[in-house]
C-alpha positions as CSV (number, residue, x, y, z in Angstrom):
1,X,187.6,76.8,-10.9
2,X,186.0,75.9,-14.3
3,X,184.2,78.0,-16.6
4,X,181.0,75.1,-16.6
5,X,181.4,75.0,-12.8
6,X,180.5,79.1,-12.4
7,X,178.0,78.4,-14.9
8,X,176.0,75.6,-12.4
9,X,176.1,77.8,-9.7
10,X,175.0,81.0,-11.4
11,X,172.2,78.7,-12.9
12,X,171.1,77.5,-9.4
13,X,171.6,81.0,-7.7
14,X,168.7,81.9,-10.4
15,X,166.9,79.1,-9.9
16,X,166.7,79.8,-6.1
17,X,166.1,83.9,-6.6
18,X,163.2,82.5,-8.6
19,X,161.7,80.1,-5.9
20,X,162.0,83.2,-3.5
21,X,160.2,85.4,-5.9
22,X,157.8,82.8,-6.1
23,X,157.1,82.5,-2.7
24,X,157.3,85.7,-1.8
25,X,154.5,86.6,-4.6
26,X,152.5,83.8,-2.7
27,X,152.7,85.6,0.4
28,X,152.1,88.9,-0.8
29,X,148.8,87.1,-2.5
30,X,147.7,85.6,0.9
31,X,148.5,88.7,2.7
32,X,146.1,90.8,-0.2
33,X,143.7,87.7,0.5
34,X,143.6,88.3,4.4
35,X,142.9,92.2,3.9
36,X,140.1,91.7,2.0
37,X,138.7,88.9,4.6
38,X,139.3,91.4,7.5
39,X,137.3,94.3,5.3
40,X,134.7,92.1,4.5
41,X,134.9,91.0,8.5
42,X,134.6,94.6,9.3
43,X,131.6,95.2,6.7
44,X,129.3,92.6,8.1
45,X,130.3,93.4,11.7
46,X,129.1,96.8,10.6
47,X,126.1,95.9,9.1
48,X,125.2,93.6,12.0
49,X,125.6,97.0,14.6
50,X,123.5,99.0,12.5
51,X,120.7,96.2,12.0
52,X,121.2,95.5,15.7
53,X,120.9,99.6,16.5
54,X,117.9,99.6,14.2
55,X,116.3,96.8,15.7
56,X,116.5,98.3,19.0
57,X,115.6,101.4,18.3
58,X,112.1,99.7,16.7
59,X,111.3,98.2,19.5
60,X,112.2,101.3,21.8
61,X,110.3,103.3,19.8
62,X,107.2,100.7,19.7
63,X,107.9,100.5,23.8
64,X,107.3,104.4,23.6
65,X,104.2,104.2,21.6
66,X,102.8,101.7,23.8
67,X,103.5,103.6,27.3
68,X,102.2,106.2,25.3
69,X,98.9,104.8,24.6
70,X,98.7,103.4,27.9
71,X,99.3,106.8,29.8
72,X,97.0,108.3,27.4
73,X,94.0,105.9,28.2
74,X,94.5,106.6,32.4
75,X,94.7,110.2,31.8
76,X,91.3,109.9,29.8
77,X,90.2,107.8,32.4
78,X,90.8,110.2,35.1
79,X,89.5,113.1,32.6
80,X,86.5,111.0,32.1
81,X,85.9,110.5,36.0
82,X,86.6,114.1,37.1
83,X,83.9,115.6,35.0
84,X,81.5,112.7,36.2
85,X,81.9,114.2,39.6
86,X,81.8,117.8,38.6
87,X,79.0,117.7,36.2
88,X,75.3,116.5,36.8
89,X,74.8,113.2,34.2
90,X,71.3,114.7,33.5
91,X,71.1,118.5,32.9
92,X,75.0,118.9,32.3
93,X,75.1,121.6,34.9
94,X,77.9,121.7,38.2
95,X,77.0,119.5,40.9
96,X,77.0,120.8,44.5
97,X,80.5,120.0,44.9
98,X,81.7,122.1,42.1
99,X,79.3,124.7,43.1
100,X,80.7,125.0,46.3
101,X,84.1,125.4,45.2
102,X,83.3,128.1,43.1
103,X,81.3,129.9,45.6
104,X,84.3,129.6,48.2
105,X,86.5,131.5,45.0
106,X,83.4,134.3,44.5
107,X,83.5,135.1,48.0
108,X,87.1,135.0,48.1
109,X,87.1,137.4,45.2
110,X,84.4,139.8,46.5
111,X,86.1,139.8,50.0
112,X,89.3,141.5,48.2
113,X,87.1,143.5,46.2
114,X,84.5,144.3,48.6
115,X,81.6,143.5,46.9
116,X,78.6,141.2,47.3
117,X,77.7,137.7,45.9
118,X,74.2,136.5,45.8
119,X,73.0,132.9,46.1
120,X,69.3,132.1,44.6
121,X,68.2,128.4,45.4
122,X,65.5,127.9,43.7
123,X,62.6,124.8,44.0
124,X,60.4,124.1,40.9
125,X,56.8,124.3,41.7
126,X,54.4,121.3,41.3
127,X,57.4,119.2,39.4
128,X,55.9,116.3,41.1
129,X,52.4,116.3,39.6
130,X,54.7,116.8,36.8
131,X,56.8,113.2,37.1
132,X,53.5,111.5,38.7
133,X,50.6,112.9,35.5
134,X,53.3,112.9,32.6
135,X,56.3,110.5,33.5
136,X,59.5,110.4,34.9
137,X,60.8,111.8,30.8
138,X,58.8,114.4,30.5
139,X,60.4,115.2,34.4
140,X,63.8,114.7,33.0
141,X,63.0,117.0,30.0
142,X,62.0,119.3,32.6
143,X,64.9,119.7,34.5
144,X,66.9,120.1,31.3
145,X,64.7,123.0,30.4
146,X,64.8,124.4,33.7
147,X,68.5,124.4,33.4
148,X,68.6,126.1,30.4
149,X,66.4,128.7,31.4
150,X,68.5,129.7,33.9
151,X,71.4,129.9,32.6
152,X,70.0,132.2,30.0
153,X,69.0,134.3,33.0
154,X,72.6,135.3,33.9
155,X,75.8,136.1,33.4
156,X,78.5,134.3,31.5
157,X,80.7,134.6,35.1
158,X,77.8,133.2,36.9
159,X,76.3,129.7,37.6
160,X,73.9,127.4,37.8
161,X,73.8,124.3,39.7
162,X,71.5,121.4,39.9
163,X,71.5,121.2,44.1
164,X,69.5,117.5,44.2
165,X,66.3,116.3,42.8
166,X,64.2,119.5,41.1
167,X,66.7,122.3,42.9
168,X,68.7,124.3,41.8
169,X,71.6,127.1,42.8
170,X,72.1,129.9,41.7
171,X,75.6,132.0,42.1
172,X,75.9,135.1,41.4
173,X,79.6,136.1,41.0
174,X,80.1,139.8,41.7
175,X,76.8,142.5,42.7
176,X,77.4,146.0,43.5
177,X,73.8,145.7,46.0
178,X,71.5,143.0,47.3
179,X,69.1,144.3,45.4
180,X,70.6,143.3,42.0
181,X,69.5,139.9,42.9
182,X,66.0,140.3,43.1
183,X,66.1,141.6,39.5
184,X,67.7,138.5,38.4
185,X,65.0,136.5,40.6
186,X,62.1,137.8,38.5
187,X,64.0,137.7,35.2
188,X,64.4,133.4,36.2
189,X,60.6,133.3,37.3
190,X,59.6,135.6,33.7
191,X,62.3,132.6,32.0
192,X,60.4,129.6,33.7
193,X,56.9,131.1,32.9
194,X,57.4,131.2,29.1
195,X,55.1,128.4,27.2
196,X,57.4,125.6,25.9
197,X,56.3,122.4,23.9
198,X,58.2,119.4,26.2
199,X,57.2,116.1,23.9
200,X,53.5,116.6,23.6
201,X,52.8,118.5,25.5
202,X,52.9,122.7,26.4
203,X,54.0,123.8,29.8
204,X,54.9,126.8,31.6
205,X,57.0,126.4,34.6
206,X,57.2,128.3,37.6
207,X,59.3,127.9,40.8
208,X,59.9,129.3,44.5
209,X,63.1,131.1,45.1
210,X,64.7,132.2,48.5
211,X,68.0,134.5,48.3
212,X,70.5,135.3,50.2
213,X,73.4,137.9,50.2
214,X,77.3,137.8,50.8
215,X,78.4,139.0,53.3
216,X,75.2,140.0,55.2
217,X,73.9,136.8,55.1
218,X,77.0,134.5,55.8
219,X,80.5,134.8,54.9
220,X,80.4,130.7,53.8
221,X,79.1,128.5,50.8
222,X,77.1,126.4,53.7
223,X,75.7,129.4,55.2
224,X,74.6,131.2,52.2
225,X,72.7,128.1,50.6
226,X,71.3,127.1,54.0
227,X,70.1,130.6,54.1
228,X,68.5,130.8,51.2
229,X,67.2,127.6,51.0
230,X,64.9,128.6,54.2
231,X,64.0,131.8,52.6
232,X,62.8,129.4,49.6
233,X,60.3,127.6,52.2
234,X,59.6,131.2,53.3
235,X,58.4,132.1,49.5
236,X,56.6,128.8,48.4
237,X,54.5,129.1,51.7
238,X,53.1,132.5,49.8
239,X,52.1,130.8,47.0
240,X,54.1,129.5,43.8
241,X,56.3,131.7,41.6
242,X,57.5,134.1,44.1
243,X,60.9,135.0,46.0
244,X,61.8,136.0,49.3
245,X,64.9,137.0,51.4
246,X,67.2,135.4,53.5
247,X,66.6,139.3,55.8
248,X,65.9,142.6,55.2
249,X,69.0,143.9,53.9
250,X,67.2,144.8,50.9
251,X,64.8,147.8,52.5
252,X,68.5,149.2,52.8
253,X,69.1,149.2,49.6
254,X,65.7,150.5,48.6
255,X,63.9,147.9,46.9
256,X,60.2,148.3,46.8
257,X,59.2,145.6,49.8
258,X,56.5,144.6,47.3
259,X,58.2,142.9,45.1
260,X,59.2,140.4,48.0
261,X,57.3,137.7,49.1
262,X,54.3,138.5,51.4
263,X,54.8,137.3,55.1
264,X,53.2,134.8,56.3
265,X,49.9,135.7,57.3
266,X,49.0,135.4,61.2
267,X,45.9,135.2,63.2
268,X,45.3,135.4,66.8
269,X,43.0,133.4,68.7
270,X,40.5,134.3,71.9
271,X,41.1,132.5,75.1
272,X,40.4,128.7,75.6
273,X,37.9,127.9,77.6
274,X,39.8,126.8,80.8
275,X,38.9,123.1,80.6
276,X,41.0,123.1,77.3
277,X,43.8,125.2,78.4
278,X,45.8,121.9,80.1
279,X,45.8,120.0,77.3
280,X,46.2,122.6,74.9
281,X,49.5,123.2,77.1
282,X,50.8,119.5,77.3
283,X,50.2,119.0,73.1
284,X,52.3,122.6,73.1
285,X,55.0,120.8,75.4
286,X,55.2,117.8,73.2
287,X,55.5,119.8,69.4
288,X,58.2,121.7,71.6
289,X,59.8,118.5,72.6
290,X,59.6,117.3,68.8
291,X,60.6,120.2,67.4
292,X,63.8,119.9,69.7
293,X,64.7,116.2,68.5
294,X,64.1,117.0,64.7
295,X,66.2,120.7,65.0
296,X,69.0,118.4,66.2
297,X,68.6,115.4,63.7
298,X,68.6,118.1,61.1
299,X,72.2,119.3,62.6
300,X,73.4,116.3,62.4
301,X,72.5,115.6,59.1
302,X,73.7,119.1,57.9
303,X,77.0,118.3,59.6
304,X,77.2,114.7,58.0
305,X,76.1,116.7,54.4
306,X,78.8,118.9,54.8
307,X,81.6,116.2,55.8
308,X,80.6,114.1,52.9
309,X,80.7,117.2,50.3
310,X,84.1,118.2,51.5
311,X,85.5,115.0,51.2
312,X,84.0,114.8,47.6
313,X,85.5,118.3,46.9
314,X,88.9,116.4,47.8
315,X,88.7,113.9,45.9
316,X,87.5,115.7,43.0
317,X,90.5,117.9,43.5
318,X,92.5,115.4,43.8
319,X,91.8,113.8,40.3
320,X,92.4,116.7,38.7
321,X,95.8,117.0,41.0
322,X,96.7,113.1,39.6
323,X,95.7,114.1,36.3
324,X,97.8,116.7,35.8
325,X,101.0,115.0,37.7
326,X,100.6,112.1,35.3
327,X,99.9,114.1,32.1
328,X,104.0,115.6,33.1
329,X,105.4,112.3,32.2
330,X,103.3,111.8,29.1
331,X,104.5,114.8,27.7
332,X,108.0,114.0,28.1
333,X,107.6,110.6,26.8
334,X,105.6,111.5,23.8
335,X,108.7,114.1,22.9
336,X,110.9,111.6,23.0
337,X,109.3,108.9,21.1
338,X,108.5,111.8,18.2
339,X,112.4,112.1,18.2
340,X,113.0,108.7,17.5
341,X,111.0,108.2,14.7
342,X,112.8,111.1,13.0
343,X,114.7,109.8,10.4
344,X,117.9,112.0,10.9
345,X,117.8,110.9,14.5
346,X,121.3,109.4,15.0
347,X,122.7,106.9,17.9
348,X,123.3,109.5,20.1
349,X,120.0,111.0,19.9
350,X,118.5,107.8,20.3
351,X,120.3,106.8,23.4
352,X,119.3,110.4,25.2
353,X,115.7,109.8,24.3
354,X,115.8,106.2,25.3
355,X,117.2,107.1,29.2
356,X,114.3,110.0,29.0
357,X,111.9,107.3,28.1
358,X,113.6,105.2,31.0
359,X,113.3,108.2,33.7
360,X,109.6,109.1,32.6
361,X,108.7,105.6,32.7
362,X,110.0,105.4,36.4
363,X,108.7,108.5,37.6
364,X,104.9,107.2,36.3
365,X,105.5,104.1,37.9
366,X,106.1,106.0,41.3
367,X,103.3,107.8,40.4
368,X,101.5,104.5,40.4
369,X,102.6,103.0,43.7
370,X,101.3,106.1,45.1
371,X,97.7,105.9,44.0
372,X,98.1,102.1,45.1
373,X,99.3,103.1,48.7
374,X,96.6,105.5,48.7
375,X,93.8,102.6,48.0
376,X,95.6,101.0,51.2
377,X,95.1,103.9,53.4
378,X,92.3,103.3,55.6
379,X,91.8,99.7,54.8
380,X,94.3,97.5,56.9
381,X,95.8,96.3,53.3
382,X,99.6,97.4,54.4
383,X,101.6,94.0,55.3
384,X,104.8,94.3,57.6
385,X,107.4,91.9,57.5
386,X,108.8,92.8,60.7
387,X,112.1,92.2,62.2
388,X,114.3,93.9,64.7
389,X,116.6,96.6,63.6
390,X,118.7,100.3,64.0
391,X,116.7,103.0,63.0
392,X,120.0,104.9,62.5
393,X,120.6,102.7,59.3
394,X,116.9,103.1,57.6
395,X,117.1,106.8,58.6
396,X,120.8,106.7,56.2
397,X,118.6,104.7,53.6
398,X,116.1,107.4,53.7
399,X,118.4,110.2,53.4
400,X,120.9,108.7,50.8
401,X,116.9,108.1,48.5
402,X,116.4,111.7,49.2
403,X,119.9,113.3,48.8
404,X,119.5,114.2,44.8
405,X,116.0,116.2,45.5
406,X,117.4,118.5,48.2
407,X,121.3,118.7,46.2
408,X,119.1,120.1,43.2
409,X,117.6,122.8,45.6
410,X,121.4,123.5,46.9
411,X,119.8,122.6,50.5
412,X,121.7,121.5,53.4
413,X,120.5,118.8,55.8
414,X,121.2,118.3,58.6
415,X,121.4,115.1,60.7
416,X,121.7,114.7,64.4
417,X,121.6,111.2,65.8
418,X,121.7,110.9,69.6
419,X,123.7,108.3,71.2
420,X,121.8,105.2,72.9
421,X,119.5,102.6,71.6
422,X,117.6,103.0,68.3
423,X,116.4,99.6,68.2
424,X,112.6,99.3,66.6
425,X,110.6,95.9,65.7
426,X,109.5,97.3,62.0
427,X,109.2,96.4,59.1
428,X,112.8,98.2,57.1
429,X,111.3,98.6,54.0
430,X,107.7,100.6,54.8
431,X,109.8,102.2,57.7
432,X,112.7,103.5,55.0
433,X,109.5,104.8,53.1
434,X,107.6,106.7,55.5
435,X,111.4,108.9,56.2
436,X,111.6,109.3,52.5
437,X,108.2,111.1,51.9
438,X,108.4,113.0,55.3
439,X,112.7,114.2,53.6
440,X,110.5,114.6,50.3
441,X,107.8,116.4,51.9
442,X,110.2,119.0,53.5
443,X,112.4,119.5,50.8
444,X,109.4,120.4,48.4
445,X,108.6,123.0,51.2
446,X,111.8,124.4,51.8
447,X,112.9,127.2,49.9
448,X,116.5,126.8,47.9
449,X,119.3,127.1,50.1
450,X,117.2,126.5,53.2
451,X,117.9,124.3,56.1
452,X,116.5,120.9,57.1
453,X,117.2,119.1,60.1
454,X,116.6,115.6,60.8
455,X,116.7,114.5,64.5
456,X,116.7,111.1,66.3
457,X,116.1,111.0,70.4
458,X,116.6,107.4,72.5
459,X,114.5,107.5,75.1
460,X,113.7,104.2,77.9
461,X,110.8,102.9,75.8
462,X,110.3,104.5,73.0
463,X,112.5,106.2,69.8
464,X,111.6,109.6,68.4
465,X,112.6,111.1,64.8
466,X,111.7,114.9,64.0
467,X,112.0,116.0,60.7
468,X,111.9,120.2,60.7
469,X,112.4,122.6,57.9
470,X,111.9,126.6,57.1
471,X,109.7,127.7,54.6
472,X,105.9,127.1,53.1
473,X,104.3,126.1,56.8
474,X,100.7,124.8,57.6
475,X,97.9,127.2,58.3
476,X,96.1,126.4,61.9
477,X,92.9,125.3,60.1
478,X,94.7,122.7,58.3
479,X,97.0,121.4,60.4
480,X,94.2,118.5,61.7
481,X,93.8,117.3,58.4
482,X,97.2,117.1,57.1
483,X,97.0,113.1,57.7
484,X,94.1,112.9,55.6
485,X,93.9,111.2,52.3
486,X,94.0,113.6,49.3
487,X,94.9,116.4,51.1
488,X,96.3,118.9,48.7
489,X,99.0,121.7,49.9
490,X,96.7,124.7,48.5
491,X,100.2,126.9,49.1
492,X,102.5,125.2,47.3
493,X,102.6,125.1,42.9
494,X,100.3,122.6,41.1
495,X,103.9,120.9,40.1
496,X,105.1,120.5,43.8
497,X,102.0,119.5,45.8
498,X,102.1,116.3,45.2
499,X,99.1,113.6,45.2
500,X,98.0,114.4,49.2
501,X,98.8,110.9,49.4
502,X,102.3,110.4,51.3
503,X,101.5,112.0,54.9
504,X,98.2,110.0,54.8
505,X,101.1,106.6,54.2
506,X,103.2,107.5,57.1
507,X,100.2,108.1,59.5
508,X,99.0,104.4,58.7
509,X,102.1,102.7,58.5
510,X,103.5,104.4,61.9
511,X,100.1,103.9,63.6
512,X,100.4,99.8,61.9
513,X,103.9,99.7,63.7
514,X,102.1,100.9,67.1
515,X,103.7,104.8,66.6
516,X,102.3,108.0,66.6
517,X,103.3,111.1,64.2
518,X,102.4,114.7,64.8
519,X,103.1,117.9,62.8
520,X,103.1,121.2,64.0
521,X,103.5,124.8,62.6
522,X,103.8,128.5,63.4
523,X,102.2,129.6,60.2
524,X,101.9,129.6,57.1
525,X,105.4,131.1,56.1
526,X,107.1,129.5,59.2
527,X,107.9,126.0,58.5
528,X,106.7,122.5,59.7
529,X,107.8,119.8,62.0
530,X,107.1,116.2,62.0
531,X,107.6,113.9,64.8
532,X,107.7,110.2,64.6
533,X,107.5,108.0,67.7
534,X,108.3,104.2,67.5
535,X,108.1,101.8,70.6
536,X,111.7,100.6,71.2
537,X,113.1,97.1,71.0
538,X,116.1,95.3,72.6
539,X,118.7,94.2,70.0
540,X,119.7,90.9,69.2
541,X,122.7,89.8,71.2
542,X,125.1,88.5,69.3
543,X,126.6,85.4,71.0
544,X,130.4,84.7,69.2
545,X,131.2,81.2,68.7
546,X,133.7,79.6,70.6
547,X,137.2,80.3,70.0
């Protein structure tokens, strides 16, 4: 081989290791070029997470702020409406309600303690030439006067109340003797007497007072004020700015029978002439006859007074009760959306807040639905969309809503389905509900670790479900009011007693599906048992289709 030919192939060796260098610096160049498209890939896709997290989180956080505001303004709402019914528009004093729950809590108190409470209900003299001469302002300036004037005339731990119209109560909270009260009846009548300048003009009040005495006098709130409204009457028949009381209780105690009001002054008249004597009989017979008819009226209207009150007491408790059940939530969603908005708050943070929000949010709308299906009670508003069905499956429904509550308490149920027919025409849903709250409402009053036992029995015509736990029972006098709206379980915590809403559900929706329900206890400490009883329905056959 030539010198020239090595040469040519030496020459296009190099020429070749330079086209390879070439290409393989192109590569390495695309290759660089690729890295920094993926790193600029990755930069944006990070950018567009944390805009995207950011954006989220805004709107969370304005969704927060919102539920906030709007949990805020029903609690207000509620706030606003529970001192409406506590507190009299005009004078700012209790109403009767109010007054009658604190006088149940005095005598409570002094029936531990063994003291007395005293009850003045005072009437304000001549306050009608007072409206009818000066005008219904001057009136209302009156009353608020009067009210001040009496509360000056106690204690801090005592109360005034405006009873109705230009009456007042008076409680006071703890006495050592009846006759404290009598002190504290002239001190009010010394207070009302006092010139005062009401818009032009000067007046001095005065006023007619009856008392009665814990526990001689009654061992109720009704008792007490009926009692000493009648020794009121008693007092103004002797003539304005006295007192009288409800008995004589206070000769035992020493006070100077002086000081009380006079009695009624009597006269006796000769014989009627004997033409006289008949008709004088027959007008006796007929004021007997009246006096009947308007002693029963006035029963009756006590009774319906006192049924009305109660219920008002109820449903003043049972504002405060929603209130406070709401105002849970709130707080947890107001923590939340504070964490947030805290600028170190990172993604994890924000998704834990976010499912508190979430969970909050949920538990209020429950909260919700249940003031709605408490509007329903009563009214005929519930609407079944009936069909025919096992009861074994919405009692598994019911259970597997309930099974988280009674795992937290670590208590064991216990279900016991007999064999036969558990076919009901009901609607599944309302049906699924009225198991949950009765699984709800014994788990709340079973004790952790306890047992509850849930029971189904077929019979020929009709299905029946008990639900029976141990634990917080039902006291006698409450068990025939246990169905009733806003009901509230005075024995369990403010946190567990729910709205006194969900018995008062199932007791309409199983008497809409033509059932009955029935609770019974031994006490108090003994446990409860409901029993539900639905008409039975034939199943469906199913017909198979030919083979």
């Amino acid at each position: 081989m030539s010198e020239d030919s090595e040469d040519a192939k030496a020459a296009a060796a190099r020429r070749s290791l330079a086209l390879l260098n070439a290409q393989a610096d192109a590569v390495r160049a695309e290759l660089a070029g690729l890295r920094r498209d993926l790193a600029k890939a990755k930069d944006e896709l990070s950018g567009l997470r944390s805009s995207q997290l950011l954006e989220v989180s805004t709107e969370l956080v304005q969704a927060a702020v919102h539920a906030d505001s709007v949990a805020q303004t029903a609690v207000s709402s509620l706030d606003e409406l529970a001192r409406s019914t506590q507190y009299d528009e005009l004078t700012g004093a209790p109403t009767r309600a109010l007054m009658f729950d604190r006088l149940e809590t005095a005598i409570a108190m002094a029936g531990r303690r063994a003291t007395r409470v005293g009850v003045i209900f005072l009437d304000l003299d001549y306050f009608k030439q007072i409206n009818d001469s000066l005008g219904h302002t001057v009136g209302d300036r009156v009353l608020q006067l009067a009210t001040r004037r009496l509360e000056a005339s106690v204690r801090e731990s005592d109360s005034v109340s405006r009873h109705g119209g230009d009456e007042f109560v008076v409680l006071l909270a703890e006495m050592a003797k009846a006759s404290d009260a009598a002190a504290v009846a002239q001190k009010i009548l010394d207070s009302l007497a006092a010139p005062a300048q009401v818009g032009a003009h000067t007046l001095s009040l005065s006023g007619s007072l009856g008392i009665s005495v814990y526990p001689e006098d009654g061992a109720d709130p009704m008792t007490l004020i009926d009692c000493a409204d009648a020794a009121m009457y008693r007092a103004k028949k002797a003539g304005p700015g006295r007192y009288a009381f409800c008995s004589e209780i206070v000769e035992k105690d020493g006070l100077d029978p002086e000081l009380r009001a006079p009695a009624e002054a009597t006269s006796h008249a000769g014989k009627r002439p004997d033409s006289a004597l008949a008709e004088h009989e027959a007008r006796l017979r007929e004021l007997l006859e009246a006096n009947k008819h308007l002693v029963s009226a006035a029963q009756s209207a006590q009774k319906l007074q006192a049924s009305a009150e109660n219920a008002h007491h109820r449903q003043i408790n049972f504002v405060a009760m929603a209130a406070h059940a709401l105002r849970t939530p709130l707080s947890a969603i107001r923590l939340a959306a504070a964490t947030l908005r805290h600028p170190k708050a990172d993604h994890t943070v924000r998704a834990a807040q976010s499912a508190v929000i979430q969970r909050q949010t949920a538990h209020m709308a429950r909260l919700i639905d249940d003031l709605i299906d408490g509007s329903r009670v009563g009214a005929g508003e519930f609407r079944l969309q009936r069909s025919t069905l096992d009861l074994r499956l919405i009692v598994a429904e019911a259970v597997d809503a309930c099974r988280h509550a009674i795992d937290a308490k670590r208590q064991r149920l216990r279900v016991e389905l007999a064999p036969g027919p558990t076919a009901v025409h009901g609607d599944p849903e309302r049906l699924t509900q009225v198991f949950s709250n009765l699984l709800n409402n014994a788990s709340r009053r079973t004790p952790q670790h306890g047992d509850i036992v849930l029971a189904m029995v077929a019979g020929a015509d009709q299905v029946a479900i008990s639900v029976a736990h141990e634990g917080v029972g039902i006291a006698p006098e409450a068990l025939p009011h246990i169905f009733d709206l806003f009901t509230l379980d005075t024995n369990m915590p403010l946190d567990e007693s729910g709205l006194g809403i969900g018995l008062a559900v199932v007791h309409e929706l199983i008497t809409a599906h033509g059932g009955s329900v029935t609770a019974s206890s031994d006490g108090d400490d003994r446990g409860t048992e409901f029993v539900v009883r639905l008409p039975s329905a034939p199943m469906p056959v199913q017909v198979s289709a030919p083979g």
